[in-house]
Structure formats: structure tokens, C-alpha cells
C-alpha positions as CSV (number, residue, x, y, z in Angstrom):
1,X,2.8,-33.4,101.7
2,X,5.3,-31.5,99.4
3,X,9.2,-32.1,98.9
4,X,11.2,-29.8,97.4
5,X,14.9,-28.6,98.8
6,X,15.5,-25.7,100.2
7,X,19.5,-24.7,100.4
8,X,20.5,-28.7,99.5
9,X,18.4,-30.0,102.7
10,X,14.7,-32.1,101.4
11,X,11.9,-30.2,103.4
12,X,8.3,-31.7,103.5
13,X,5.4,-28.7,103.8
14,X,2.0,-29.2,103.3
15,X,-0.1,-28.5,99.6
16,X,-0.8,-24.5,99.5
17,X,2.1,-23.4,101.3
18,X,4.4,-20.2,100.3
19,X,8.1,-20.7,99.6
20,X,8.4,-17.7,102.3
21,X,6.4,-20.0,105.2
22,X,8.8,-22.9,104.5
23,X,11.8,-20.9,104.7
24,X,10.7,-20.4,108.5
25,X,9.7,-24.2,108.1
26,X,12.8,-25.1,107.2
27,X,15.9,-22.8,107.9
28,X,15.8,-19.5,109.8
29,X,13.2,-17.6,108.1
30,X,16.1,-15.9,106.1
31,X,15.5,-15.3,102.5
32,X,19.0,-13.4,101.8
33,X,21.7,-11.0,103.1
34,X,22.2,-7.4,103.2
35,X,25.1,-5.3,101.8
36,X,25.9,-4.6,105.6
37,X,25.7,-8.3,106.2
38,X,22.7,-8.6,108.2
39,X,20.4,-11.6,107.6
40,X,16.9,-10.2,105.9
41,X,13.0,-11.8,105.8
42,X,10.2,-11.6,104.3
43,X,8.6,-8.4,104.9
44,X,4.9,-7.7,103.8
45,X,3.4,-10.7,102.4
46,X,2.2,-9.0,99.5
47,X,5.2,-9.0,97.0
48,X,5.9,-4.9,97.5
49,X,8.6,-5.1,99.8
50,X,11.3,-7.1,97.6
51,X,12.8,-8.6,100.9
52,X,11.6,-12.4,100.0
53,X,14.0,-12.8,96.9
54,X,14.8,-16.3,96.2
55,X,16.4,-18.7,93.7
56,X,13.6,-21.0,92.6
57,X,14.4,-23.6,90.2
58,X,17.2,-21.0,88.7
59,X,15.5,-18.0,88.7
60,X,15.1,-15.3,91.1
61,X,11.3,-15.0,92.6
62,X,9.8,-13.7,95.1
63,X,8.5,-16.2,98.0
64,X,6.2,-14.8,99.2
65,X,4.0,-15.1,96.2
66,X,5.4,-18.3,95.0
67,X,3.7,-21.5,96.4
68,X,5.7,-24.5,96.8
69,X,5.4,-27.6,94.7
70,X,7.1,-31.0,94.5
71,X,10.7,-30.8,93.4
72,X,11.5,-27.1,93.5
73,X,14.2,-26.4,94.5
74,X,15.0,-23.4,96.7
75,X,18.3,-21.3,97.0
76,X,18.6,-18.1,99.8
77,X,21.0,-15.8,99.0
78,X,24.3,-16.5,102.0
């Protein structure tokens, strides 16, 4: 098993998992939110749609493409 935070709170997912699969692991599947204030997931898996941005370790990535690894630490957007 993995442990890295995601939004402050320690989450344990198995090796080989996406940041986007433990943010439905581990919160509400939410990755951030819109300009109209409505709460927005990960989209097509594939890295096209843009709707998985993240703050990984300080940088803004895409979860769906990023796999997760001991002591990240991941930030959704409120």
C-alpha cells in the first residue's frame, strides 16, 4: 500500500493507482471547481479533457495520468 495526502487527510491506495482513482478513493471524486461553482471530475481518462487538474507536490498536473506514490501530496482546487 501507498500513503500520500490528499487535501491534509493521509489516504492509503494500492501500488499502480492514478491520483484521479484515489480522489474517488478518498474524497468525492472532485478534482476542482468551476467558474459557476459547480464541483468538476475527471473526465476522459486520457489526459484531453483538462478536467483532472490537480496540485501535486506544488505543481499543477493532471490526475489522471499521474500515478500515485508514497508521500505525494495532493491538493483539489475548493
Amino acid at each position: 500500500m501507498i500513503e500520500l495526502q490528499l487535501n491534509g487527510n493521509r489516504l492509503h491506495v494500492v501500488e499502480g493507482t492514478t491520483v484521479a482513482a484515489a480522489l474517488y478513493i478518498g474524497a468525492d471524486g472532485s478534482s476542482r471547481t468551476s467558474v459557476t461553482g459547480h464541483r468538476r471530475a475527471p473526465l476522459c481518462g486520457m489526459g484531453i479533457c483538462q478536467e483532472c487538474r490537480v496540485t501535486i507536490d506544488g505543481k499543477r498536473r493532471l490526475a489522471c495520468q499521474t500515478l500515485c506514490r508514497t508521500g505525494m501530496s495532493v491538493e483539489t482546487q475548493p
